[in-house]
N, C-alpha and C positions, 0 to 999 in steps of 0.2 A: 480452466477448471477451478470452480469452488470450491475452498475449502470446508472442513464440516468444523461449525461455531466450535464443540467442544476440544480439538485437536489445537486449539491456538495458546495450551498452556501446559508448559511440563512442570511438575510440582515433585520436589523432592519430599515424598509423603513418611508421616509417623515417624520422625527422627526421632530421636532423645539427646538432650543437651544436659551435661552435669556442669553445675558452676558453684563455683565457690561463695557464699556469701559477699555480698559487697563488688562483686566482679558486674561488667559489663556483659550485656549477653547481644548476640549478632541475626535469632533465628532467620535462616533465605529463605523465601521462594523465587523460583525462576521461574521466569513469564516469558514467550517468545511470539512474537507476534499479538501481542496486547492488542496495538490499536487503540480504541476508546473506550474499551471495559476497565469500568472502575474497579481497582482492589482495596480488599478490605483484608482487617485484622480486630480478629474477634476473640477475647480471652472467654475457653469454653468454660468454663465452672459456672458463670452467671450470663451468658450472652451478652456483653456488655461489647458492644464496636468500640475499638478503640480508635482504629483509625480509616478513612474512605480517602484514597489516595495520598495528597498530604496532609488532608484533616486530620486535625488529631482529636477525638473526642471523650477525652478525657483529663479532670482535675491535675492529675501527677504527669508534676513535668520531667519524669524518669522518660516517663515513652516517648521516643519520637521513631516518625518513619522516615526510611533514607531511600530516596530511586536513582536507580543509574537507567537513563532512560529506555522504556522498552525490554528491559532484560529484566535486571532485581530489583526487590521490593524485600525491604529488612526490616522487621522492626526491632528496633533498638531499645534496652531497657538497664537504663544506668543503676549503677548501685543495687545492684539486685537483691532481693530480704527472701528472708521464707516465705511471707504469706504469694508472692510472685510465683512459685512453684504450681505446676499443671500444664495441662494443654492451651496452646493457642493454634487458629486455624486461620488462616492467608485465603483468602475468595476471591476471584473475579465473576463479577456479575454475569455470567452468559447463560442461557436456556439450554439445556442443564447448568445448572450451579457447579462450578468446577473449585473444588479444595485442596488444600493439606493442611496436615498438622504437624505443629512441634512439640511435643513433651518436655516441658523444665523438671528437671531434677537438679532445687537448691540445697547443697551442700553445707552444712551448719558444722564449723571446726568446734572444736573444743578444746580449750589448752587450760592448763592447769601448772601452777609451781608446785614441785614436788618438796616434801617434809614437812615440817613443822609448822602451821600458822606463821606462828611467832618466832623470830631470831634474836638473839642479845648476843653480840661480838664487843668483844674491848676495841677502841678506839686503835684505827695503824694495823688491824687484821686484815685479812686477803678472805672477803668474803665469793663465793661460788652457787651461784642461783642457775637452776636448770629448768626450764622451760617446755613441757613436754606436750605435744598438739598431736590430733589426731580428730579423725572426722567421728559424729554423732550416730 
């Protein structure tokens, strides 16, 4: 019995991922019975492919893709910034066009010392700096 093309991939669809600035991000798809259908990873805000299996096709060498063969397809995005924040979408080329996507949500901290700009202690004091973070 033939399988039907669309049914040879499960896609854990519309996720959302919060990351911290600077963090690594891991988004999966899970592929199962691939075969020979190319995937792809496309940053949606501007259609821009970034990667067609291990191609990587793009300047920034943050992104790379990772396979473990036949199963997942990761793409991976080092040091992650704000403008990196939005959707990306994982494709295998079959007729229908089979997707998901992952929604970044990057996380911008903000810390701040508390008091005064400016400190003048006498030399041999026990000075006490507080450090206070919290997200944007």
């Amino acid at each position: 019995m033939k399988k039907k093309e669309n049914s040879i991939m499960n896609l854990q669809d519309c996720h959302l991922v919060h990351l911290f600035l600077a963090a690594a991000i891991y988004p999966l798809a899970w592929v199962q019975q691939l075969g020979n259908k190319p995937v792809s990873w496309i940053r949606v805000r501007d259609g821009h492919i970034l990667t067609v299996d291990r191609a990587v096709f793009i300047a920034d060498q943050r992104f790379v893709v990772l396979n473990q063969p036949n199963k997942f397809w990761t793409l991976q995005i080092k040091y992650v910034q704000a403008r990196d924040a939005g959707a990306y979408e994982c494709q295998v080329s079959t007729e229908p066009k089979v997707s998901a996507k992952v929604y970044l949500d990057v996380v911008v901290p903000r810390t701040e010392i508390s008091g005064e700009p400016d400190r003048y202690v006498k030399a041999g004091s026990i000075v006490v700096l507080r450090c206070l973070s919290g997200v944007l």
